[in-house]
N, C-alpha and C positions, 0 to 999 in steps of 0.2 A: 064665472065660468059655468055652463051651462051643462047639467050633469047628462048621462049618456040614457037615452030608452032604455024600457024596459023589454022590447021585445029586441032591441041590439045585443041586449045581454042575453037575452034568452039564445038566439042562433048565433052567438059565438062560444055559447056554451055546448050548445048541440053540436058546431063542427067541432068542437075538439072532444067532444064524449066519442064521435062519428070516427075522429083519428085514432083515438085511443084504441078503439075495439076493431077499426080495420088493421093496427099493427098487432094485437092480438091474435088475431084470426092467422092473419098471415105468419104471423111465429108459431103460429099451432099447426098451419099447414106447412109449412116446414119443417115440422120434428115429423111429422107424419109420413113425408115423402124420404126425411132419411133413415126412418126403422122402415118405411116401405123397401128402401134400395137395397139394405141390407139382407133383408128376405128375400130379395131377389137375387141377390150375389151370393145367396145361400144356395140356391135351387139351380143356381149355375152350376157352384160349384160340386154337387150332387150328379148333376147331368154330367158334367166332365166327368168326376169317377168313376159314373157308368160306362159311357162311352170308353174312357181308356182300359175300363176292365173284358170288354167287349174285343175290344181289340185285339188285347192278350192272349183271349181264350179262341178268335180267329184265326190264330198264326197256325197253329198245327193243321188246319184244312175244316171242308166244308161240314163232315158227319163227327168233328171234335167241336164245331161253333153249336150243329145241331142238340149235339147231347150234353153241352156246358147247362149246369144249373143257373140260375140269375144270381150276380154279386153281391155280397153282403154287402147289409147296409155300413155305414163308416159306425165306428163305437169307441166311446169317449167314457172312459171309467171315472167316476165322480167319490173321494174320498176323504178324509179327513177326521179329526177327531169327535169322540162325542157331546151333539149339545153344539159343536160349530157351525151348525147351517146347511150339511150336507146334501141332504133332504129339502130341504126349502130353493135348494139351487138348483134342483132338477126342477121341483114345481112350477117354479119362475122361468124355467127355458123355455119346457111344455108350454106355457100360459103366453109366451111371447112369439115361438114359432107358429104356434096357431091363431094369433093377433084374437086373443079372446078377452071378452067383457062379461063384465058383472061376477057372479062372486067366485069365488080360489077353487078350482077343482086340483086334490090332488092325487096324482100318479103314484109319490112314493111317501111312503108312510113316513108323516114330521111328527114332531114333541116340540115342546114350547122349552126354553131355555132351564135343565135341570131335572127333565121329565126324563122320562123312556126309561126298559127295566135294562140290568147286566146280563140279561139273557144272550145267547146266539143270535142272530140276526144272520138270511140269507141273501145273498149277492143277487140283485130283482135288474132285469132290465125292462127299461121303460122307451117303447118307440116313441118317439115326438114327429109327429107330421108337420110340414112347412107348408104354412098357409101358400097360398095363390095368389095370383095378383087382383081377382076376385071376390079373395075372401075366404075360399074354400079350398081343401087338398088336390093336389094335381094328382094326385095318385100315391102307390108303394112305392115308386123310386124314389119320391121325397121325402124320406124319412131319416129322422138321426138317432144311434142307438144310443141311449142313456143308460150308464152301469153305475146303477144307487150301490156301491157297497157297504160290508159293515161296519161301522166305525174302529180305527184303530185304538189299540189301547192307550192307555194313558202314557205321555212323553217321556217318564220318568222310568220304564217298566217296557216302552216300546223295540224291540231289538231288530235285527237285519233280517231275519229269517221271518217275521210278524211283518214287516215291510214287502220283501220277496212274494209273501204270500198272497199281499192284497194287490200286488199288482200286476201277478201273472193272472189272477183265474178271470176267468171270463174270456181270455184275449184281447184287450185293447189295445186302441190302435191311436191315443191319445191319452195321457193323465191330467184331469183336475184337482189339483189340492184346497180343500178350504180350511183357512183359517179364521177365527173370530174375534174380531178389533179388540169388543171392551170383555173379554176374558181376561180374570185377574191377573195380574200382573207377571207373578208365582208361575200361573200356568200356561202363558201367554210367552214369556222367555223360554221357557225350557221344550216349548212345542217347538219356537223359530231355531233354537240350538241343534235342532233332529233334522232340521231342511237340508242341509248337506250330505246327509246317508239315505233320506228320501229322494234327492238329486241323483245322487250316485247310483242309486238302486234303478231307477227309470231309466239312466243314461245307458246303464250298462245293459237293458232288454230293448235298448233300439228305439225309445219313448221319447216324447218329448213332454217337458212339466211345463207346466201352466200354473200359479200361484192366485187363488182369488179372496180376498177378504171381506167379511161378511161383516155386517152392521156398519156400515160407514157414520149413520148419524150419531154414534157413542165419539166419535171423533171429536178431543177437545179443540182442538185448532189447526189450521191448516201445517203450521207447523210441526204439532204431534203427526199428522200425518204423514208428510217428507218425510219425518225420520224412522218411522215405519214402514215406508216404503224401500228407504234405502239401504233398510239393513236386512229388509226380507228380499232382496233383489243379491243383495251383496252374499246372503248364505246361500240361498236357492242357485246363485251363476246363471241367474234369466233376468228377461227384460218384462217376459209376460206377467203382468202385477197387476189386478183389477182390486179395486174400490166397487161396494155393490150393495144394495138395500134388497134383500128379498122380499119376495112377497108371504105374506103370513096372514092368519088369521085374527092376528093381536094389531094388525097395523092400523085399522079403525074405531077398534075396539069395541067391547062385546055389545050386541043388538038381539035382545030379548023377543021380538018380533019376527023378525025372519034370520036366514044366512045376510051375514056383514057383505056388502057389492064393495070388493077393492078397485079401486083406482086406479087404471094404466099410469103409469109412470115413465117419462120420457128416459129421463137416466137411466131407469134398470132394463128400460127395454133395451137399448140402445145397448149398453154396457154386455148384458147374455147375448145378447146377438152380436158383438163383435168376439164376444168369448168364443159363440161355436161358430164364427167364420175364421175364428185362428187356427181353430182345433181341424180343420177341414183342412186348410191351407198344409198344416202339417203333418197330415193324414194323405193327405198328394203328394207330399214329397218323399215319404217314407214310402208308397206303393211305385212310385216311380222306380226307387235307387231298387226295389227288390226285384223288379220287371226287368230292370238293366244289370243287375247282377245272373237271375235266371239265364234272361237270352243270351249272356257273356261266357256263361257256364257251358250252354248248346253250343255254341259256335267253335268252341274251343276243340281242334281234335284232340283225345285220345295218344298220347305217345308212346309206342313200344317201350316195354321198358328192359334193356338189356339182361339175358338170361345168366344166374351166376351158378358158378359150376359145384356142384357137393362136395364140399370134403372130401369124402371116401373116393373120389373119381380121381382118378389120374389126367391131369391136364396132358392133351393131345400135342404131340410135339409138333414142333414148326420145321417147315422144310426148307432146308439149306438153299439160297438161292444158285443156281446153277454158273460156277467161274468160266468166264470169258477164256475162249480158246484163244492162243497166240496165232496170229495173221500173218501169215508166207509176206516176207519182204516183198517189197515191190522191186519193179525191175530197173528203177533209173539205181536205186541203194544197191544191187549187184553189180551193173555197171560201174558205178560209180569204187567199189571194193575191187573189182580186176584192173581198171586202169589204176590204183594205186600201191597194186602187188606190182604189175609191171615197171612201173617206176622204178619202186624200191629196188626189183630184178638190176634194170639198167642201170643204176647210182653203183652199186656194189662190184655189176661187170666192168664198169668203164676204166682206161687204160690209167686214168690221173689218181683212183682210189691204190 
């Protein structure tokens, strides 16, 4: 048998290096085009809030549209305990709605896992621009407000009133919770034990929760993950449960020469960016029902409300209705009364009585 060329092998080598790298390509143009759509169903739906809030403000007439201020941006409070990722989630929104490269700039101040002091910390919001389909910002209306808050206290120590508090101030119009995978064990259960009065507390200010969990790759197997999923779904009474690798300054690890260039990542773009198109989504629903509760309110008249009379007052008496006078017989009933006197007359006179 007569063995095969050497340049036969050579160009069935090269078509299939040539295959290899065009299904490459093409899967790489495809994660591309779908973090592309998603920034764009971002900016939709940005436009639509505008628009509907435009609306709102046009109903009372032409010098109320005039003197309306422009609508806040939507705002999405981002919270969680300390050393969970809080911070690093905003980063990572920032860095994907602006579809940016090379190294981590960040907006809201991170610490590495076990750092930061027990000081105060102030509630920072951080605008995030949404890229273009360009590349670049389309403007101020594309923007989402990011509310870095402080971290809450420790689970064990955390009460209603320290909950209440981190989730009214700022006014948000969405809650993010982060939680952290490979956080011991210890303090990993008694955080997920608190998701119920963190629930309760959001629900009962008109919010909706979002649950996202940080470090996915400490994940030992798909099935530790199921089961953290289903129990952090099952306390929380939500469906929203993200898996998420932030971006950090440790994720390359350290380079003596310049700042570390991180790596887009399809996952984590893909994953913050359907985060904040959920948070939108229920940021429209919530300005809706209040729009149609307001204009429910207008339309509604006013009901007199019947006056009651003081004590001291003497209730007004009521007047007698006036009794029906007796009606003069009519005349067939007198007739009919003398032909039966005279009768009576004749029966009495007659000769046979």
């Amino acid at each position: 048998m007569r063995m095969p060329r050497l340049p036969l092998l050579l160009k069935i080598a090269a078509a299939a290096a040539a295959g290899a790298l065009a299904l490459i390509v093409a899967a790489r143009l495809r994660r591309e085009d779908a973090v592309a759509s998603l920034r764009r169903e971002i900016r939709e739906a940005l436009a639509n809030l505008v628009a509907d809030d435009e609306d709102g403000d046009g109903d009372g007439g032409g010098s109320a549209k005039e003197d309306a201020s422009p609508p806040p941006p939507p705002s999405v409070l981002v919270t969680g305990f300390r050393a969970h990722g809080k911070s690093s989630l905003v980063n990572t929104a920032c860095r994907a709605l602006a579809a940016e490269d090379g190294p981590l700039l960040l907006r809201a101040e991170a610490s590495p896992p076990g750092g930061g002091t027990d000081g105060p910390r102030r509630r920072r919001r951080v605008k995030a621009v949404v890229s273009g389909a360009d590349g670049d910002g389309k403007g101020d209306g594309d923007v989402v407000e990011l509310l870095d808050a402080p971290p809450l206290p420790e689970a064990v120590r955390l009460t209603r009133d320290d909950i209440d508090a981190a989730i009214s101030g700022g006014n948000p119009e969405c809650v993010v919770l982060v939680l952290r995978c490979d956080a011991p064990a210890k303090e990993r259960n008694a955080a997920i034990k608190r998701l119920p009065e963190i629930s309760a507390a959001a629900r009962n200010k008109g919010l909706n929760l979002i649950i996202v969990l940080t470090f996915k790759k400490a994940m030992r197997s798909i099935r530790h993950a199921e089961e953290l999923l289903r129990e952090v779904s099952f306390r929380a009474r939500t469906d929203c449960v993200y898996f998420i690798e932030n971006y950090t300054w440790s994720n390359n690890g350290p380079n003596l020469c310049h700042p570390p260039v991180i790596k887009n990542n399809f996952e984590t773009h893909f994953t913050v960016l359907t985060i904040i198109r959920q948070c939108l989504e229920f940021i429209k629903l919530n300005r809706s029902q209040s729009k149609d509760s307001r204009n429910g309110n207008q339309a509604k008249p006013d009901e007199p409300k019947p006056k009651q009379a003081k004590p001291d007052e003497p209730k007004p008496k009521q007047a007698k209705p006036d009794e029906p006078k007796p009606k003069n017989p009519p005349a067939e009933a007198k007739q009919c009364r003398k032909f039966n006197d005279s009768s009576v007359r004749l029966f009495f006179n007659s000769p046979e009585t």
